[in-house]
C-alpha positions, 0 to 999 in steps of 0.5 A, a space after each residue: 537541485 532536488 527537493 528532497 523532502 518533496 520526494 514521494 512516499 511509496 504509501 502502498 495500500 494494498 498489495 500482490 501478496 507474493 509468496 516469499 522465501 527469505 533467506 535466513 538473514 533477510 528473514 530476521 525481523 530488526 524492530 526500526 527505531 525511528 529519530 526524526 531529530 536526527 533528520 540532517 539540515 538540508 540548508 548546509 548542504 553546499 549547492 556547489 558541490 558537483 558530486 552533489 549535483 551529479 547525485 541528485 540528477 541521478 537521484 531524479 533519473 530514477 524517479 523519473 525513469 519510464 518502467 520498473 526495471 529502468 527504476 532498479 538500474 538507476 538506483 543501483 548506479 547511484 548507490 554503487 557510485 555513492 555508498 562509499 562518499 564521506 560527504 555530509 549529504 551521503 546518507 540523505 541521498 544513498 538512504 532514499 536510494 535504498 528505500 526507493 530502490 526496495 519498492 521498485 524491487 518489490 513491486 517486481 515481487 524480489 520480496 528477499 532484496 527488497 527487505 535487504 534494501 529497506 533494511 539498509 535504509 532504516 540503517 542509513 536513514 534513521 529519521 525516515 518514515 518511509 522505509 518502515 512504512 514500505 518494510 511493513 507493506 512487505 511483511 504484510 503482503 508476504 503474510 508476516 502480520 506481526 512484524 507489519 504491525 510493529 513497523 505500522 506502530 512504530 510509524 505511528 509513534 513517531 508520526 501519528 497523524 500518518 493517514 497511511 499508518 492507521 489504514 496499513 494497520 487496518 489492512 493487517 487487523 482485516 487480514 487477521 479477521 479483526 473486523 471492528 478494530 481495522 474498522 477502527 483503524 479505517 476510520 482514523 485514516 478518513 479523520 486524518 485525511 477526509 479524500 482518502 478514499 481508499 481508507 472509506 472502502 476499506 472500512 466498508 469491507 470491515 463492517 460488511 464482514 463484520 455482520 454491520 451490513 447495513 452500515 457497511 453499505 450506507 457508507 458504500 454509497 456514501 462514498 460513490 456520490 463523491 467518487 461515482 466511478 470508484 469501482 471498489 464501492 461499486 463491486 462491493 455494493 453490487 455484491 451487498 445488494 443481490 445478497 439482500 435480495 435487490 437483484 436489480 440493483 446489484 445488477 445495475 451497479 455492476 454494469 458500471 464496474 469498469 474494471 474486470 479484475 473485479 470478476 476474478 474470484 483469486 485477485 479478489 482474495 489474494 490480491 485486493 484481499 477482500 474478507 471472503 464472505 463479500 468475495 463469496 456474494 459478488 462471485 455467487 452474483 456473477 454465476 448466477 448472471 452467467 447462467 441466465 444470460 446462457 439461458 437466454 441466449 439459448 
């Protein structure tokens, strides 16, 4: 049997922020309500019953499944085949379903179905995190910065020790060049969780484009002792360092960034969302390497 309060959160931190267009009733934002009291007993479930049984192998197919589109496929068969079943455990597993079967949908960029589906499961599973957590991924990477904030919120009200709800709630205030508060935000995530070192390199960011710089890199460096080959502190420093003059340096750090989307100007941007004052330093860097290993070589 699935353990169902051990299945997976969909806690995307960063996102493609794919352009959308929603159809108008997808579009219509509907705040979530989040009851965890409403969460069904999962010991009263009968362990004999075959659909049951047959719902969760399919429940851990999907998990399981080797791509993303094999992931949509399965969740679809499950909702199809259970959606309509009156057994107590129906929405327990259909609203996971659902949720789930919105991320595989969105990480396919199908924003407008996915936020169908994210709908459906706060509908079906009103005690879940989940779902609004991920709802509010999609608002924030389709630009839709106050419906994000609100799901954080309401994340956050029912669960405020959600590591993840304080840094997706950074992700928005850095989006909206709110430098101090998602620095803020940042930090309550590295309290709640000290190894979530994501929150860490997202704070770097806030403070960077914040004008602290030189906490902003002290902290960068901070956290490549503990995680030294962590590309994003290590792009960032790089960035910092031929800013301030410390060619050198930033030369070295960038030679053990081992990740080549760290040079892409548009991923930086739109992608990873860097503020664009260090997306500007690291690709004035990289020019400027460019032109004297050129010059070199002629």
């Amino acid at each position: 049997m699935v353990n169902f309060t051990a299945l997976s959160k969909q806690h995307l931190l960063q996102g493609c922020r794919a352009p959308a267009v929603f159809r108008a009733a997808e579009a219509e934002y509907k705040p979530a309500q989040i009851r965890l009291d409403l969460a069904p007993d999962q010991s009263k479930y009968n362990p004999t019953d075959e659909d049951l049984r047959d719902a969760a192998g399919k429940l851990q197919l999907a998990l399981n499944a080797e791509n993303v589109k094999d992931e949509e496929r399965l969740w679809t068969e499950l909702i199809n085949k259970y959606d309509g079943s009156t057994a107590p455990w129906r929405a327990d597993i259909v609203g996971r379903a659902y949720g789930n079967r919105g991320n595989a949908r969105s990480r396919q960029g199908k924003m407008d179905i996915a936020l169908v589906d994210y709908n459906r499961a706060i509908q079906i599973c009103p005690w879940s995190v989940d779902p609004v957590l991920n709802r509010g991924v999609l608002y924030e990477n389709t630009g839709r910065y106050d419906e994000a904030e609100q799901d954080y919120r309401t994340v956050l009200e029912a669960m405020p020790n959600d590591p993840s709800g304080w840094n997706n709630l950074g992700n928005v205030a850095l989006a909206q060049q709110k430098w101090a508060e998602s620095a803020g935000y940042y930090q309550k995530a590295m309290q709640l969780a000290p190894a979530f070192s994501f929150a860490g390199a997202n704070r770097t960011l806030a403070l960077y484009a914040g004008g602290q710089t030189n906490e902003a890199m002290r902290e960068m460096r901070s956290l490549l002792r503990r995680y030294p080959d962590f590309d994003d502190p290590r792009a960032a420093l790089a960035a910092a360092e031929w800013e301030r003059g410390q060619y050198e340096r930033a030369e070295g750090d960038w030679n053990r960034v081992q990740d080549p989307r760290y040079a892409d100007k548009e991923w930086l941007l739109k992608t990873r969302r860097w503020p664009a004052t260090l997306c500007e330093a690291l690709q004035a860097f990289l020019e400027i390497r460019m032109t004297k290993r050129g010059n070199s070589a002629a």
